[in-house]
N, C-alpha and C positions, 0 to 999 in steps of 0.2 A: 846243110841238108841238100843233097842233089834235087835234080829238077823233076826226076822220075817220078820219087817220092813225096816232094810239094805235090805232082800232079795227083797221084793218085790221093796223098792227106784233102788237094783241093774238093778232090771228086765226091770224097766220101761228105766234107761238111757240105755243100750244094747237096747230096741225098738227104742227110741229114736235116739241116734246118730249115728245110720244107716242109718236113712231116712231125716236126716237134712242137711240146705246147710246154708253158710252164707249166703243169701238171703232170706230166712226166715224172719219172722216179731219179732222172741224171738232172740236175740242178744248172738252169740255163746259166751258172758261173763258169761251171766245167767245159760249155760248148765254148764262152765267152774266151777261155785260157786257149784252148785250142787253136782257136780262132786266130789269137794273140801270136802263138808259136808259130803256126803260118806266117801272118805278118809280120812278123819278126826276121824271116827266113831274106834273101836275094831271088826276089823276083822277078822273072818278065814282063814284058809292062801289059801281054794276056792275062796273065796270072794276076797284075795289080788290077785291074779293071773286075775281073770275078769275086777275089776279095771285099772287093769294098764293099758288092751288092749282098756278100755273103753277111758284111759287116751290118749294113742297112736291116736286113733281115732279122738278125738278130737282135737288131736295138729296137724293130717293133715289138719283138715278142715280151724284150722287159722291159718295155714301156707298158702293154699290157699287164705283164705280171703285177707292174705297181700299181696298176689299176685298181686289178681286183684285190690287191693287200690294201690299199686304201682306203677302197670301199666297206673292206669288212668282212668278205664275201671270204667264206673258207674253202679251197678247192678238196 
């Protein structure tokens, strides 16, 4: 994958994973794979640094998600 299109795949998860909840209809796995295919990619070490927080971000949100699956709570 060229650097172009990491940046702009970057750009789009940072919009993304800001405004998503596990309630959502896209299933926080599918952000998670995404996410993956990024990290997966040859990085600059800008690019390594946004990912990980991209990373960080999204392991609160399914950390929440098990939250409330554990609790009981039906969203």
């Amino acid at each position: 994958m060229n650097h172009h299109q990491l940046e702009k795949d970057i750009l789009h998860l940072e919009h993304v994973i800001t405004r998503i909840s596990a309630a959502d209809g896209i299933p926080l796995s599918y952000w998670r794979n995404r996410l993956k295919s990024v990290s997966d990619a040859a990085l600059v070490p800008s690019m390594v640094s946004r990912v990980r927080r991209l990373h960080v971000a999204l392991s609160v949100l399914e950390a929440r998600e098990r939250l409330v699956l554990a609790s009981g709570n039906v969203r």
